[in-house]
N, C-alpha and C positions, 0 to 999 in steps of 0.2 A: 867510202866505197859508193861507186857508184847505184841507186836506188833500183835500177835496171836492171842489174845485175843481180840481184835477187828480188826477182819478180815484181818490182813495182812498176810505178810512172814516178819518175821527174817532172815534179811540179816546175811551173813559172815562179819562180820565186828568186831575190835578187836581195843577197845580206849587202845590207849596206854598213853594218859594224858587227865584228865580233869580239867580244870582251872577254878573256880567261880571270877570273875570280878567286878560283882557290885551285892547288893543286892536291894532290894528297898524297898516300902512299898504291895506292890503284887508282885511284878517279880524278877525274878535272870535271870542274865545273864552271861551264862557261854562259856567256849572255850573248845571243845575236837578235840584233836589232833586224826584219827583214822587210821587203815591201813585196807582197803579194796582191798583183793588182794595181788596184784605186789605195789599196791599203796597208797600213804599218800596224806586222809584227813584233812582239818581242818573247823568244823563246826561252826557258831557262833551263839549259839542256845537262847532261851529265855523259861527259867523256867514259868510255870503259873500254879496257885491250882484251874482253871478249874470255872466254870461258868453258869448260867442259866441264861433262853432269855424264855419269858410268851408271846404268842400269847393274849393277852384277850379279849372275847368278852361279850358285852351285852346280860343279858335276848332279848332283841329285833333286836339282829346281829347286832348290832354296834361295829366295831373296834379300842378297845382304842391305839390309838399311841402318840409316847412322843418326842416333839422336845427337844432334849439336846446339848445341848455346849460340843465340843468335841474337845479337844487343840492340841491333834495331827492334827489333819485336819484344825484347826482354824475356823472353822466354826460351827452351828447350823445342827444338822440332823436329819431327822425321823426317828425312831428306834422301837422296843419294849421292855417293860421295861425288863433288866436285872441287872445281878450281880453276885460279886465274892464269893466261897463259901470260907465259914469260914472253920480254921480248923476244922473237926471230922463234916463237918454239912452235910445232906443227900442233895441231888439236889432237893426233894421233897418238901423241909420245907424251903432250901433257897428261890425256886420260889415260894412259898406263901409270903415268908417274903420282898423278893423284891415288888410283885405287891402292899404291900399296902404301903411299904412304897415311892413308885414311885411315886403311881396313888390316892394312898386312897381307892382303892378296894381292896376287900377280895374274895376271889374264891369259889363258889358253887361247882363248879366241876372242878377238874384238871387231865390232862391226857397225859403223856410221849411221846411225839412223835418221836425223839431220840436225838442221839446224835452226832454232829458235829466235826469235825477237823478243827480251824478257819485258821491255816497257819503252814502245818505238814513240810514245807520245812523249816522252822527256827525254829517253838516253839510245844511246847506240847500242847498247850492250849485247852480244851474241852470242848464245850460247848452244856446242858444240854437241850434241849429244850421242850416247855409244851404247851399247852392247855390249856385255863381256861374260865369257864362261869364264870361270873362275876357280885357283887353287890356291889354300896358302904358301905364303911365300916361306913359312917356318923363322921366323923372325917379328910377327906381329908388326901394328902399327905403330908406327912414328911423324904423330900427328906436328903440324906447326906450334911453336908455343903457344898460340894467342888462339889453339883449339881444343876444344873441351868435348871428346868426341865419345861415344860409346856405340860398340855393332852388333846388331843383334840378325839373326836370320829367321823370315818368314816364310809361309807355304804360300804359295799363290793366291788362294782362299782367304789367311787371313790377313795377308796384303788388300785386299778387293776390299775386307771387314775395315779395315782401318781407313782407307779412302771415304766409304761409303757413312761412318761413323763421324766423318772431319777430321780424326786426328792425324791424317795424313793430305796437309792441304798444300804443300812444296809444288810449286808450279812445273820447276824443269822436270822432277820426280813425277807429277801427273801426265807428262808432256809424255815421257821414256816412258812408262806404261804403257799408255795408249797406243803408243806408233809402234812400242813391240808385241801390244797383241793383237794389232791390225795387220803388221807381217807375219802373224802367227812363230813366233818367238817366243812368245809365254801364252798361258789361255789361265786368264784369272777368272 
């Protein structure tokens, strides 16, 4: 997409190769060789079809958050439910499709708060972010096989405690926060 298009500039810059390297089952990773200037780049970028991150909360302000297994990091982290879009799938109908199948809720109300750049210095990657009051669905979650997820619901308070402690360091998760209690959405 054009850089323009969400708020940048278009650099002068002129790929003179671009090399696809590994494909995977979400990501490409590619090599472009570029000349900016008097000078030659080489970028080692990371393809990604982009993604939605659901703030959810309870009829009663309770904040659902999901400890998941994350093998990059090796460890367990607090997070909020996300996911990858399908191809041709809106970011709207992915983040309803992820909260229930995360959490076992289903959304009353959802609402776009935007959109993020997760690491513009290596990959494209975009992720979608939302809003949602929230009900269970009565059916519980049914997570993907290759997710190891547990939910647990906080007060706003001791959401703010866990940020403020580290154990809540999820970037898209700090991102959905902030922007909802700058719309006054939540007051942690």
């Amino acid at each position: 997409m054009d850089s323009r298009k969400r708020g940048g500039r278009k650099k002068d810059e002129e790929t003179l190769e671009s090399r696809l390297v590994h494909t995977g089952r979400y990501l490409k990773v590619r090599v472009d060789r570029v000349r900016s200037g008097k000078r030659e780049i080489t970028y080692d970028l990371v393809e990604h079809p982009g993604a939605v991150a659901v703030l959810p909360v309870t009829q009663d302000g309770q904040i659902l958050l999901e400890r998941q297994y994350r093998h990059a990091l090796g460890v367990s982290i607090l997070e909020i439910p996300a996911g990858t879009l399908e191809p041709g799938e809106k970011p709207v109908e992915c983040a309803k499709r992820e909260l229930i199948e995360e959490t076992g809720f289903a959304a009353v109300s959802i609402r776009k708060l935007g959109v993020i750049y997760m690491a513009p210095g290596y990959s494209n990657e975009v992720i979608h972010i939302f809003f949602a009051r929230i009900k269970s669905n009565g059916r519980g979650p049914s997570p993907e096989p290759d997710e190891s997820i547990t939910i647990s619901e906080y007060a706003p308070d001791e959401v703010m405690d866990l940020v403020k402690s580290g154990k809540l360091m999820d970037a898209k998760s700090l991102a959905a926060l902030f922007i909802a209690e700058r719309l006054q959405l939540l007051q942690l």
